[in-house]
MIVEX-238156 format. One record per residue (C-alpha): x, y, z. Coordinates in steps of 0.1 Angstrom, whole numbers, plus 2048, in hexadecimal, padded with zeros to 3 digits. Each point is the difference from the previous one (the first is absolute). Example, Ala and Ser with C-alpha at 12.3 -4.5 7.8 and 13.67 -1.06 7.14 Angstrom:
<nodes>
87B7D384E;80E8227F9;
</nodes>
This chain:
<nodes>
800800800;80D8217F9;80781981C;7EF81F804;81A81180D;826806816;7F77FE828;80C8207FF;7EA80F7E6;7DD7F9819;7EE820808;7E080B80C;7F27FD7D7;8017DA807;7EC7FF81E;7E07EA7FA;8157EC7E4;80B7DD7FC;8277FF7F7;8187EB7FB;826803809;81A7E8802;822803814;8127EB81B;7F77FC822;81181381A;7EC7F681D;7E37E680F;7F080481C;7E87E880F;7E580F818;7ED7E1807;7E78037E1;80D8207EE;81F7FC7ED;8118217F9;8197FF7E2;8168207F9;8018017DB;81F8117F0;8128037DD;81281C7F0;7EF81D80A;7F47FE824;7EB7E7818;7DE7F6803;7E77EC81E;7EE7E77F3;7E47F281D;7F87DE7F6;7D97FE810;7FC7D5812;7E37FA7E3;8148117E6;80B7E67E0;82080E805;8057F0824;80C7DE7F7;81D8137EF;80581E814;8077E5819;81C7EE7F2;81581C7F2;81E80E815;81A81C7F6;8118067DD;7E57E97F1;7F18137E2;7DC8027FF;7E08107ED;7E980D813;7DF80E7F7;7E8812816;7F081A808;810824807;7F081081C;80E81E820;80E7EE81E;7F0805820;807826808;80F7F581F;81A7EE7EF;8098197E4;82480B7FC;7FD8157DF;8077F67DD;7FA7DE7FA;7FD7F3822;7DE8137FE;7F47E47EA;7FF7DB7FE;7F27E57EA;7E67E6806;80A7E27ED;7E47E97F1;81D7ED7F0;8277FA804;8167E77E8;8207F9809;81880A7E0;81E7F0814;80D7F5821;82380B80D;81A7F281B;80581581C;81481A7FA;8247FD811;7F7821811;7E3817808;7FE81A7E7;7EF819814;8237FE814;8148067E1;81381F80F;8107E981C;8047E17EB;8287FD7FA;8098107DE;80E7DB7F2;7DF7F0809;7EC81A7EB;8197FE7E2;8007DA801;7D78047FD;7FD81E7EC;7E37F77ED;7F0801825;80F81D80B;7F78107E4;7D77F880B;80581B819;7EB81F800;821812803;8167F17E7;7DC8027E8;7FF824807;8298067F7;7FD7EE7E0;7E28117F7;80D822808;8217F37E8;7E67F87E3;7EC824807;824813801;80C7EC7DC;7DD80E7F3;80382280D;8267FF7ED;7F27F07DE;7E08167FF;819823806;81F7F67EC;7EA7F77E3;7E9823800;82880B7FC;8097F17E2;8197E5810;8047E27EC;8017DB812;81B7EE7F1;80E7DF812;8287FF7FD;8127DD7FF;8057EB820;81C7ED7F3;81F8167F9;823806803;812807823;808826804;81080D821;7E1814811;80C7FF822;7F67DF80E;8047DB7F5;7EF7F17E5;7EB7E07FB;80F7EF7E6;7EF7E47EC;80F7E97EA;7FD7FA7D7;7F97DE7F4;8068097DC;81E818807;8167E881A;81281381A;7EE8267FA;7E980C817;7E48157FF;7FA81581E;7D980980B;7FE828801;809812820;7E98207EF;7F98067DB;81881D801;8137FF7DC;7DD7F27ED;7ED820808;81C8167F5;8017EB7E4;7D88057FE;804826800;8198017E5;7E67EA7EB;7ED81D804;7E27F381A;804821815;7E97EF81D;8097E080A;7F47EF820;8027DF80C;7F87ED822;81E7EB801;8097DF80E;82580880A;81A7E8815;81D805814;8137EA811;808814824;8017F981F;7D780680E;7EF815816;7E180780B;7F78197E2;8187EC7E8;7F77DE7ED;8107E97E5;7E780A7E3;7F181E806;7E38177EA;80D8237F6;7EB8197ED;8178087E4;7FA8227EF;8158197E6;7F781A7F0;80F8167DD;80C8237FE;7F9807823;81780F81A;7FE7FD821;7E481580D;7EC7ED7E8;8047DF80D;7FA80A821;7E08137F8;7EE7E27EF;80E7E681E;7F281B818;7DC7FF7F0;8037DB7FC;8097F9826;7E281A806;7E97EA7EC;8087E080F;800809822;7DA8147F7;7F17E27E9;8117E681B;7FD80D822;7EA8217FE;81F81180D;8088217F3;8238037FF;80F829805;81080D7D8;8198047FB;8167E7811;81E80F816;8218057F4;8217FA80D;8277FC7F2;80E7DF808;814814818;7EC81580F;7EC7DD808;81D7F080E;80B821810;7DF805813;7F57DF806;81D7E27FE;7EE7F17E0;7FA8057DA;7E07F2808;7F481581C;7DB7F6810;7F2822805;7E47FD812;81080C81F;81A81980B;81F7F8818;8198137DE;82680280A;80F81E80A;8258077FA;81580781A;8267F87F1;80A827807;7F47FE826;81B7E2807;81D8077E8;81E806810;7F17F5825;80C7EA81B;7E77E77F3;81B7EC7E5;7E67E77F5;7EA8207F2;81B81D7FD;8127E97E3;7DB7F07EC;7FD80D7E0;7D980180A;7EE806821;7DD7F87FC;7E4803820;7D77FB7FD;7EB80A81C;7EA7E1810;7E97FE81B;8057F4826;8127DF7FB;8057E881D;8287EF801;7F47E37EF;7F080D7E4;8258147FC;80E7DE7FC;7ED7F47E6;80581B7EC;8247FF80A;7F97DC7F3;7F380E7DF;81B8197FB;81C7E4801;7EF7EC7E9;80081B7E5;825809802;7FF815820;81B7FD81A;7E2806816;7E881A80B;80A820814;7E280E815;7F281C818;7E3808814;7F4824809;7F5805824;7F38247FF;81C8147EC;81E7EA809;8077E07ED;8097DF814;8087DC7FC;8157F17E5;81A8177F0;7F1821814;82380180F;80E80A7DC;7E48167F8;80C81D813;7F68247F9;7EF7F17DD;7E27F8814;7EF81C7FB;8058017D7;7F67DD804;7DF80780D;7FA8207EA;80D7EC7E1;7EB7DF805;7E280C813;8007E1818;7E37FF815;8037FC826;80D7DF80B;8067F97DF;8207ED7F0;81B80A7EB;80A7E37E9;8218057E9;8177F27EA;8208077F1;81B7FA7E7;8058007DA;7DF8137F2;7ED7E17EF;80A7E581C;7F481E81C;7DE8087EB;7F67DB7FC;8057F5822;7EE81880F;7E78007E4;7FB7D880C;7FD80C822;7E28177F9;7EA7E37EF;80A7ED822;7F1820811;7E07FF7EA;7FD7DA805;803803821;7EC81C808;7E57FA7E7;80C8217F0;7E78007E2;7E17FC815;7E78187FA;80D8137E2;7FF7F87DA;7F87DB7F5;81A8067E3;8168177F4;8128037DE;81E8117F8;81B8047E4;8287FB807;8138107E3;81F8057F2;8147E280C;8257FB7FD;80A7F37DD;81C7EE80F;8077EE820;8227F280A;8007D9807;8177FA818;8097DE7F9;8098067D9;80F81E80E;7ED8147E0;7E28127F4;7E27EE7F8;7D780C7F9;7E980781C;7E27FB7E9;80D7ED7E2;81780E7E0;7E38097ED;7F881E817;8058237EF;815818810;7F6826808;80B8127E4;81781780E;8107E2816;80D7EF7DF;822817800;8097EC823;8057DC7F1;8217FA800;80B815816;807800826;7DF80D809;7EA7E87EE;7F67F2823;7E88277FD;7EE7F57E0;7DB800809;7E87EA7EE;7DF8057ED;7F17E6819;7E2801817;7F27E681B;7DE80280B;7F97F8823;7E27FA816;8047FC823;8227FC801;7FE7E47E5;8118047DC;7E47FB7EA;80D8067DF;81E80A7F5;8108107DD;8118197EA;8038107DF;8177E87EE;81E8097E7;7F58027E1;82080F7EE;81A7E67F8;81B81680C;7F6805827;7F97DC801;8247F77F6;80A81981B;7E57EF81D;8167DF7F2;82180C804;7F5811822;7FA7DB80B;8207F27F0;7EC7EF7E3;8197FE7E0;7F08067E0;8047DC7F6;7F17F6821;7E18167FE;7FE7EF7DD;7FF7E280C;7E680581F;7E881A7F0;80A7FC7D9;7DF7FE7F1;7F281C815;81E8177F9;7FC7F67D9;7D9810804;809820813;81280C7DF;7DF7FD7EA;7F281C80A;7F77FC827;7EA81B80E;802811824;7EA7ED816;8017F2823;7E77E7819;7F57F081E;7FF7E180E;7E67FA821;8067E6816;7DB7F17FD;8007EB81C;813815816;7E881B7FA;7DF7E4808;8117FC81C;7FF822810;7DD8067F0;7F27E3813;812806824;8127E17FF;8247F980E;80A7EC7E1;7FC7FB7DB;7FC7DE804;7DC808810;7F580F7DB;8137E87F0;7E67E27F4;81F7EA800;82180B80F;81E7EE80C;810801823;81C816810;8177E47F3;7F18017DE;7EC7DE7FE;7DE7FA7F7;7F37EC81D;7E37F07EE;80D7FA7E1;8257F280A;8128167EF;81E8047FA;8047DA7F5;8197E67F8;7F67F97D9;8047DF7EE;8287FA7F3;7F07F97DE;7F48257FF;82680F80D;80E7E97E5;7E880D7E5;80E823809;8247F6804;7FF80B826;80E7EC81C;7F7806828;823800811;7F87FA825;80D81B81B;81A7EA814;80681A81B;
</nodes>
């Protein structure tokens, strides 16, 4: 029989009707002649009151949860007594019930998902994913991939799919590399991001390209990181940058509007890449509260205090009343993230005591003018080399927020723009430049004299991250589109022009047939689900993610395969003997 409607579809203009729904069983409950069944499928949960003289009795009685059932009945208000708003106003009188299947019991109560350990619920994701909760993230997923499709489309972008198997380019973490049976020993690698086939889309002359991209790095995992991974992948023709950021702005608007009914503030907030590091310890600053650093490097230079008078950087940020232990973990925090640990202070009236008050001397007073501390409240600070001093303490104020349930009360979500990034980072262990983005990223014009030179470390990027709540979002640039500069980005990295041949030839080949300016985005898609929907983890809007060890729990995977199938593609496993 077909059903009338989705659970959660009932409303008061079926009242009086017969309907029919189908769905699985949450709960039975047996009242010693009434049988109450609690109905649910996609979209929400039902009562059903199976009456003693009902045909439906003889069913209603042998069904328990996760069995799937049709019900039909009639759809009547609930005592008023009992009413609870929305559906639980209603129930359905069933005048029959068919069983569609019976089910085992589950290996754990779903309406205790949230405290159900994380490996149980991946090893039964199909019934973790029967939870209102996880329903409700995917849905939200499928609404925010509409919202996307229905904007980018009434903006002339163009869906094209780019290839899955392709050739290993260095983007900054490890490939996944999969064999060819019919080329023996070559590998194809699967795509960390379809960066050089939407440049190469652009100079075919598509102008708006966007794509939601299945994309695959293999890093080490965190809880917003995963194996395979979606990304909405967007680029975009004679544009600069103000452009891109004006149509990702509108779009962000949209989805948050069409998704969430949240109107988000236009335009987004701006911020250099160092004035976010400066003010906050992070190029991916959460916003949505206060505590910004205030520098304090010319208050200790040249002082008793050696540990400060000699930093390159003395950062502080003004926190509330902390109690000693709450100093230590953040101490805690601050080691972790490169800090040799974490000087404090605590004002008492005008003086400042505790910790390194001893130091502080006649600076107290600038202190307090300078930081604004409140009474009995703390002085946290860090210092050494500028970027070390930043991101410590920058560490230690999302330890403060977690702590102190900083974001309560304000903003749900805020969205912001970091701009102009270094070009250029030094790596340490190669002792030489390399990209902070990747070596397709255009320089800023009047930067391009500096390659080469001693100050190319200055040379800002054309590259923008967009952040919400202190998660990077999306990330990109205007890329290189004049052969020239890109042999400079190479040489700036120590790429040889026969090496950059041999890596990127066929993309280098295109950019001389007449490439035009132009410049993207990617969004990390489920990274952004993730924060829509309040959860802790992408693997709660994921339908099927892997583990923080990268395995899928319920499928096996990774596997041993067959030798056959390693001899067909001329690999052999050597075992790890250590």
């Amino acid at each position: 029989m077909k059903r009338t409607c989705y659970v959660g579809e009932l409303n008061e203009g079926y009242l009086g009707q017969t309907v029919t729904l189908q769905g699985w069983v949450s709960r039975r409950r047996d009242l010693g002649g009434l049988i109450f069944i609690e109905l649910r499928d996609r979209s929400g949960t039902v009562q059903v009151e199976v009456e003693p003289d009902s045909p439906a009795f003889a069913q209603a009685d042998t069904v328990r949860g996760e069995y799937v059932v049709e019900v039909e009945g009639l759809f009547r208000w609930r005592p008023e007594e009992q009413r609870k708003g929305a559906l639980a106003d209603f129930e359905v009188v069933a005048s029959r019930l068919r069983v569609l299947n019976t089910a085992k019991t589950p290996p754990f109560e779903l309406e205790k998902g949230e405290g159900v350990a994380e490996e149980l619920r991946l090893k039964y994701r199909y019934l973790d994913l029967r939870r209102p909760e996880m329903q409700r993230h995917l849905m939200l997923r499928s609404d925010a991939v509409a919202a996307v499709t229905r904007f980018l489309h009434a903006e002339g972008f163009v869906q094209v799919e780019t290839p899955m198997l392709t050739r290993s380019t260095p983007e900054g973490a490890r490939d996944f590399l999969v064999p060819s049976r019919l080329n023996p020993g070559e590998f194809y690698a699967l795509p960390q991001s379809p960066q050089l086939f939407k440049q190469l889309l652009m100079i075919a002359g598509f102008d708006r390209y966007y794509q939601l991209a299945r994309c695959f790095r293999d890093e080490d995992l965190r809880a917003d990181r995963q194996p395979d991974f979606t990304q909405l992948d967007m680029e975009m023709s004679f544009v600069t940058q103000e452009d891109v950021l004006e149509v990702q702005e509108r779009l962000m608007s949209t989805v948050f509007r069409d998704v969430l009914g949240v109107e988000l503030p236009l335009p987004f907030p701006r911020l250099s890449y160092f004035e976010a590091m400066d003010r906050y310890g992070s190029d991916k600053p959460d916003l949505r509260f206060g505590l910004e650093f205030v520098d304090v490097t010319d208050l200790f230079r040249g002082g008793e205090f050696r540990a400060f008078a000699d930093a390159g950087s003395v950062k502080v940020l003004a926190a509330p009343e902390l109690t000693r232990r709450q100093v230590d973990e953040l101490e805690r925090v601050a080691k972790q993230n490169g800090a040799g640990g974490l000087a404090w202070v605590r004002r008492e009236g005008d003086a400042l005591t505790g910790g390194i008050s001893r130091f502080v001397g006649g600076r107290a007073g600038e202190l307090l003018s300078r930081t604004g501390v409140a009474h009995g409240g703390t002085l946290l600070f860090a210092a050494g080399e500028w970027k070390r001093a930043v991101t410590a303490l920058g560490a230690v104020r999302l330890g403060l927020r977690d702590l102190l349930d900083l974001t309560a009360g304000g903003p749900a979500f805020h969205v912001s723009w970091v701009l102009d990034f270094p070009q250029l980072e030094w790596d340490e262990e190669r002792g030489a430049w390399t990209y902070m983005h990747h070596p397709f990223t255009a320089p800023h014009p009047e930067d391009i004299p500096l390659f080469g030179t001693d100050r190319q470390g200055e040379i800002r990027a054309q590259a923008y991250d967009l952040v919400l709540n202190g998660y990077e979002v999306g990330g990109g640039s205007i890329r290189i589109h004049d052969p020239e500069v890109q042999s400079k980005m190479f040489a700036a990295i120590g790429l040889s022009p026969e090496e950059a041949q041999e890596k990127f030839g066929f993309f280098l080949d295109a950019l001389a047939y007449g490439t035009p300016p132009h410049g993207g985005i990617a969004w990390g898609f489920d990274r952004l689900v993730m924060v829509m929907a309040g959860a802790s983890s992408i693997r709660e809007v994921i339908a099927f993610p892997k583990n923080n060890r990268g395995a899928d729990l319920m499928a096996h995977a990774p596997s041993r395969v067959d030798p056959r199938q390693l001899a067909e593609v001329g690999v052999e496993v050597v075992e790890d003997e250590g």
